[in-house]
LOTOR-465078 format. One record per residue (C-alpha): residue number from 0; x, y, z. Coordinates in steps of 0.25 Angstrom, whole numbers. Each point is the difference from the previous one (the first is absolute). Layout:
N
+-----+-------+-------+-------+
: num :     x :     y :     z :
+-----+-------+-------+-------+
: NUM :     X :     Y :     Z :
...
+-----+-------+-------+-------+
//
This chain:
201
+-----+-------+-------+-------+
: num :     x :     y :     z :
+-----+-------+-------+-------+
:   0 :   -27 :   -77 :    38 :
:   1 :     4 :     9 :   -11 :
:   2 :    12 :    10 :    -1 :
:   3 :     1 :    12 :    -8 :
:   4 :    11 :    10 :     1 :
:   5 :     0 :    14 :    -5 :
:   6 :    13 :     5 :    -5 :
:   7 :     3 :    13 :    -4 :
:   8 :    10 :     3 :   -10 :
:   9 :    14 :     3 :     4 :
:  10 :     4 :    14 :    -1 :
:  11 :     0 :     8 :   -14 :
:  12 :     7 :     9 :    -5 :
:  13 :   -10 :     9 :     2 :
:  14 :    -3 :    -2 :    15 :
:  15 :    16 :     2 :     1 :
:  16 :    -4 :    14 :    -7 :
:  17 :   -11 :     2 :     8 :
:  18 :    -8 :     1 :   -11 :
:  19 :   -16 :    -4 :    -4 :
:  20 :     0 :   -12 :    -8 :
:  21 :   -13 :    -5 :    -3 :
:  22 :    -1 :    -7 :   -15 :
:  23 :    15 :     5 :    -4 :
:  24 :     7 :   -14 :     0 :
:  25 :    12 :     4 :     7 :
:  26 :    12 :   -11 :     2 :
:  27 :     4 :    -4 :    15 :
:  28 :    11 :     7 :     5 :
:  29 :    13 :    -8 :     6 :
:  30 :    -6 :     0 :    14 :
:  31 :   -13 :    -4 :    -6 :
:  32 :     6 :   -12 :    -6 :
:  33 :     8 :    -4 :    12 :
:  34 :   -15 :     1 :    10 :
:  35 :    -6 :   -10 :   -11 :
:  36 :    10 :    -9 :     2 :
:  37 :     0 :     1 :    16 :
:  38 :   -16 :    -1 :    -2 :
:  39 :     4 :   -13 :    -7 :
:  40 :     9 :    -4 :    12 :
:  41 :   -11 :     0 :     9 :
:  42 :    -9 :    -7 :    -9 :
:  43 :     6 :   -13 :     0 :
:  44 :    -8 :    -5 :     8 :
:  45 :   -10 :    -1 :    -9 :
:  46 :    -6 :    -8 :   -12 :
:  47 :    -8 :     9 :    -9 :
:  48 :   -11 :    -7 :   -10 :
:  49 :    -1 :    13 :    -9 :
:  50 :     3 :    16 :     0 :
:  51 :    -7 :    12 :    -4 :
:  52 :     6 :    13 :    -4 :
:  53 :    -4 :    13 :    -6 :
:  54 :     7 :     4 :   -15 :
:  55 :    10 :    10 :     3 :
:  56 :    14 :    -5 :     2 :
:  57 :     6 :     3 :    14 :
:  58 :   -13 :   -10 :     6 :
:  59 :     6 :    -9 :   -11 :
:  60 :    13 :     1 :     3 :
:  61 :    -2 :    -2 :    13 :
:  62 :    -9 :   -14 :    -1 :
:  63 :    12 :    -4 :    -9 :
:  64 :    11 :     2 :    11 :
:  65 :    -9 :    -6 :    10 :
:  66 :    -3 :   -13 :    -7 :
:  67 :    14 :    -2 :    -4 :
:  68 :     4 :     2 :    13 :
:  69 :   -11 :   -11 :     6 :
:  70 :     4 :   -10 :   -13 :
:  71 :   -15 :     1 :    -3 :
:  72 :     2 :     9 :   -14 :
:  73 :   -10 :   -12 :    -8 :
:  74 :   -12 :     3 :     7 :
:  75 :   -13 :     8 :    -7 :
:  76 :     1 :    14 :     1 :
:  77 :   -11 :     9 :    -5 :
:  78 :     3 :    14 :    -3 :
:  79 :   -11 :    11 :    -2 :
:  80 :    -2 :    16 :     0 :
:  81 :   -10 :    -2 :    11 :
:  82 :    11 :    -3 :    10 :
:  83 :     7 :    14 :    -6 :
:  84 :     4 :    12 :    10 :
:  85 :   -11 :    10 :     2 :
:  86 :     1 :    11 :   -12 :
:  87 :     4 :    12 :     6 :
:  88 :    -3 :     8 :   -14 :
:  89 :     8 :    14 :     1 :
:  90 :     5 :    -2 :    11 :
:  91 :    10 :   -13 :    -8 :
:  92 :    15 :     4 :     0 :
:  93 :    -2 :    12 :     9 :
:  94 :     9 :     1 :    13 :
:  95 :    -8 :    -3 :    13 :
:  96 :     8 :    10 :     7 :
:  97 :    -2 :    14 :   -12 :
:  98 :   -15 :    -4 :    -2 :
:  99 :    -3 :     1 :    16 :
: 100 :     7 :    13 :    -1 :
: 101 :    -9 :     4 :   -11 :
: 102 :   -14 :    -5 :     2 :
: 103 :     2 :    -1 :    17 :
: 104 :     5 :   -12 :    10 :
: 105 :   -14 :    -2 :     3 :
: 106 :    -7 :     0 :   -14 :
: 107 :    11 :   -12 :    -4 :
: 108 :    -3 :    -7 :    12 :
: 109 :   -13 :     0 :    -4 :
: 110 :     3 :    -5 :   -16 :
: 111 :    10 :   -11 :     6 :
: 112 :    -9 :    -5 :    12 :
: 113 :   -13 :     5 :    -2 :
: 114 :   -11 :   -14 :    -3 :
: 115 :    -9 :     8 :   -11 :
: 116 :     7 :    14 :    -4 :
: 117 :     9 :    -3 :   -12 :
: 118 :    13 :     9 :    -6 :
: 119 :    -4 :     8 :   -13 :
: 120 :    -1 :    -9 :   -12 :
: 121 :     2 :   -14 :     9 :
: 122 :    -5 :    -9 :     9 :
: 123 :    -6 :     0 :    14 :
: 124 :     2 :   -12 :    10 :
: 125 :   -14 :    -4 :    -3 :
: 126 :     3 :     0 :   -11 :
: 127 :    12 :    -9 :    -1 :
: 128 :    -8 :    -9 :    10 :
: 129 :   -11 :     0 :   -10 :
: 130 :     8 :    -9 :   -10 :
: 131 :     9 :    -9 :    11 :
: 132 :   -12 :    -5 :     5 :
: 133 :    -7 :    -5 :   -10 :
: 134 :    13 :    -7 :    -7 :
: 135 :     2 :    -5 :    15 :
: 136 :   -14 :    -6 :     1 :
: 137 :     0 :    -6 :   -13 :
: 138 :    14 :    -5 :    -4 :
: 139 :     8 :    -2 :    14 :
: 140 :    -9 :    -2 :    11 :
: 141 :    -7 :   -14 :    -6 :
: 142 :    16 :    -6 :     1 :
: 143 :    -1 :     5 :    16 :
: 144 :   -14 :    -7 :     2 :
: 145 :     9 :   -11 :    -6 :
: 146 :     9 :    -1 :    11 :
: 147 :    11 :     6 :   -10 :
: 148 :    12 :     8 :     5 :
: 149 :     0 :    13 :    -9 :
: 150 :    12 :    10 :    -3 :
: 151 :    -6 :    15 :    -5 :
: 152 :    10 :    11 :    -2 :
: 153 :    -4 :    14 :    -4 :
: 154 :    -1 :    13 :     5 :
: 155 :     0 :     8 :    13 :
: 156 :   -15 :     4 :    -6 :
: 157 :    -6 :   -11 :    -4 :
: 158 :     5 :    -8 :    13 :
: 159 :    -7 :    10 :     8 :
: 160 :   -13 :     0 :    -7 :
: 161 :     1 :   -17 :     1 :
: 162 :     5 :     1 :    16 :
: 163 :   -12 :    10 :     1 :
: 164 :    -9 :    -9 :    -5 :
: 165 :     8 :   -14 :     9 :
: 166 :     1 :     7 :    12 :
: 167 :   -16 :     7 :     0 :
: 168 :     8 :    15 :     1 :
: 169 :    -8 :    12 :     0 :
: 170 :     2 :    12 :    -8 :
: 171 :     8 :     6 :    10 :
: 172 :     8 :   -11 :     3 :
: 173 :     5 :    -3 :   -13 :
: 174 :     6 :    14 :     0 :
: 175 :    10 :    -2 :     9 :
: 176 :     5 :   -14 :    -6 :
: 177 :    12 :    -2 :    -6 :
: 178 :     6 :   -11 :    -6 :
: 179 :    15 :     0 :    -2 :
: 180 :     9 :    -5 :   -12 :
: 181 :     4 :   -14 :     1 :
: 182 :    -7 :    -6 :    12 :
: 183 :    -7 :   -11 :    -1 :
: 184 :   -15 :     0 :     6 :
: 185 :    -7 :   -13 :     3 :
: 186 :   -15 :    -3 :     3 :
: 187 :    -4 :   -12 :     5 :
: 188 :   -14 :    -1 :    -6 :
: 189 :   -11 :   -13 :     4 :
: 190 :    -8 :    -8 :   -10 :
: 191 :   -10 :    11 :    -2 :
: 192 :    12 :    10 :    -4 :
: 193 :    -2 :     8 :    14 :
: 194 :    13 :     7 :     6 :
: 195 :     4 :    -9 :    13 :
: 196 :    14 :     8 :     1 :
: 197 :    10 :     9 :    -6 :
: 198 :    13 :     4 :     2 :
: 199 :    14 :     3 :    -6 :
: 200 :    11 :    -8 :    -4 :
+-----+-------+-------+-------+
//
């Protein structure tokens, strides 16, 4: 049976500012660096054969405190801009809070959770989803045919698109989850790479 979990990064500055981070590589904030540690805690259970990670450096930073804290830091990571955080365009740097009061609750409902509606000038869930699975396919699921136990820490976006995919959500579905900073999600997958069970850490 193989294991993967799906970290999210710990709190960035930005989520402390409430702000739409997307591409912009924002650093941790002092909490976020403190619930990688504590995801690293409850980790050490575990014996990783290799990690995936997208480019930007709170995902980064993150694998880094969690392998430390594990005493796994010499196993292969992968790093690649297809695990990256959904793009949210003009909508990057903007306070959640000041850009519902101008464009409506309900309209940045919709760019935030919506499957297929993207914000102007970035990119919808689909489209996020349209670059994890792929990479998924290709460069991470052949280790979890393998039995392998696989670490992947990104973003809250391009979690969702790959739990969408695990879990067979619908499009409605995926609007409403959410997957917090700094909390380990394992999948127990069988030799054909089907879901058998998930849960949090």
């Amino acid at each position: 049976m193989a294991q993967l979990i799906l970290l999210r990064h710990g709190e960035s500055q930005w989520n402390l500012e409430n702000r739409f981070t997307g591409w912009v590589d924002v650093p941790l904030s002092p909490r976020g660096t403190q619930e990688a540690k504590d995801a690293g805690v409850k980790l050490k259970g575990f014996t990783f054969d290799r990690a995936f990670t997208s480019v930007l450096s709170r995902a980064n930073e993150t694998l880094r405190l969690v392998l430390e804290a594990v005493d796994q830091t010499g196993i292969p990571i992968e790093k690649d801009k297809a695990l990256n955080e959904r793009m949210y365009g003009d909508l990057q740097g903007l306070n959640k809070e000041e850009t519902a009061k101008k464009y409506g609750d309900a309209q940045v409902k919709i760019w935030r959770r919506s499957y297929d509606v993207r914000p102007p000038g970035g990119e919808s869930l689909k489209d996020t989803a349209e670059r994890v699975l792929p990479y998924y396919e290709a460069r991470i699921k052949p280790y979890l045919l393998k039995g392998e136990t696989i670490l992947i820490a990104a973003h809250g976006n391009s979690l969702r698109a790959l739990a969408m995919q695990l879990e067979q959500l619908t499009k409605e579905q995926v609007l409403e989850l959410n997957i917090p900073t700094g909390a380990p999600l394992l999948y127990e997958l069988d030799h054909n790479g089907k879901v058998l069970s998930h849960r949090y850490l």
